[in-house]
N, C-alpha and C positions, 0 to 999 in steps of 0.2 A: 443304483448310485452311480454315479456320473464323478471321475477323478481329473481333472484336466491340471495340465503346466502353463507357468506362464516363463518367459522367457526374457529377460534383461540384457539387452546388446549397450554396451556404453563404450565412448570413444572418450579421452579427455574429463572424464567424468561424468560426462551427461549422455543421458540414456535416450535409443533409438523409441520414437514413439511410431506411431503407423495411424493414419485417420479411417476410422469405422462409418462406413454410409449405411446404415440402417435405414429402408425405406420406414417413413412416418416419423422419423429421430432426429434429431437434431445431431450433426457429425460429432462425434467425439475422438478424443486421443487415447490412446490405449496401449500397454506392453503388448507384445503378441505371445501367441501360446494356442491350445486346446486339448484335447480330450485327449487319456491316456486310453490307446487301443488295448482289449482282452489280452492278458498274457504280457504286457510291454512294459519293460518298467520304466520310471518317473524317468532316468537319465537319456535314455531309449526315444522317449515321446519328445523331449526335450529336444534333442539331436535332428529329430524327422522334422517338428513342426520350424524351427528356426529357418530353415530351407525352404520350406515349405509358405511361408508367411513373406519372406521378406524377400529369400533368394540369396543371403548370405549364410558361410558354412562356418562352425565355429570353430576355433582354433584353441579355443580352450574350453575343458567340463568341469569348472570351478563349480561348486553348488554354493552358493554362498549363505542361502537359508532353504530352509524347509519347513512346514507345517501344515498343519490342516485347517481351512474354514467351518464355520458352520453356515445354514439358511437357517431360517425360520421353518418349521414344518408346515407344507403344503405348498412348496417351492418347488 
């Protein structure tokens, strides 16, 4: 199982998107975030990928929601 963060940067209310270039895809807009490393917890991955993704550091670790998805099985 695969746990990834995603991450919400907003100024003024409106939230930082980032464009995904997926060869064969058509671009899309996206939060950023990914995969929570062995051992790392949710706040942890949160903290790395934001820096990581965008290059800004956050000044605040507000969690303002949490939960879990599902897929469909054989995802």
């Amino acid at each position: 199982m695969i746990i990834g963060v995603g991450v919400v940067v907003a100024r003024d209310g409106r939230p930082l998107l980032v464009c995904r270039n997926k060869a064969g895809e058509s671009p899309t807009r996206a939060l950023r975030g990914g995969a929570v490393k062995s051992r790392e917890s949710i706040e942890r991955a949160t903290m790395r990928e934001l820096p990581e993704e965008t290059g800004f550091r956050a000044v605040s670790r507000r969690v303002s929601r949490s939960g879990q998805l599902g897929f469909p099985t054989g995802l």
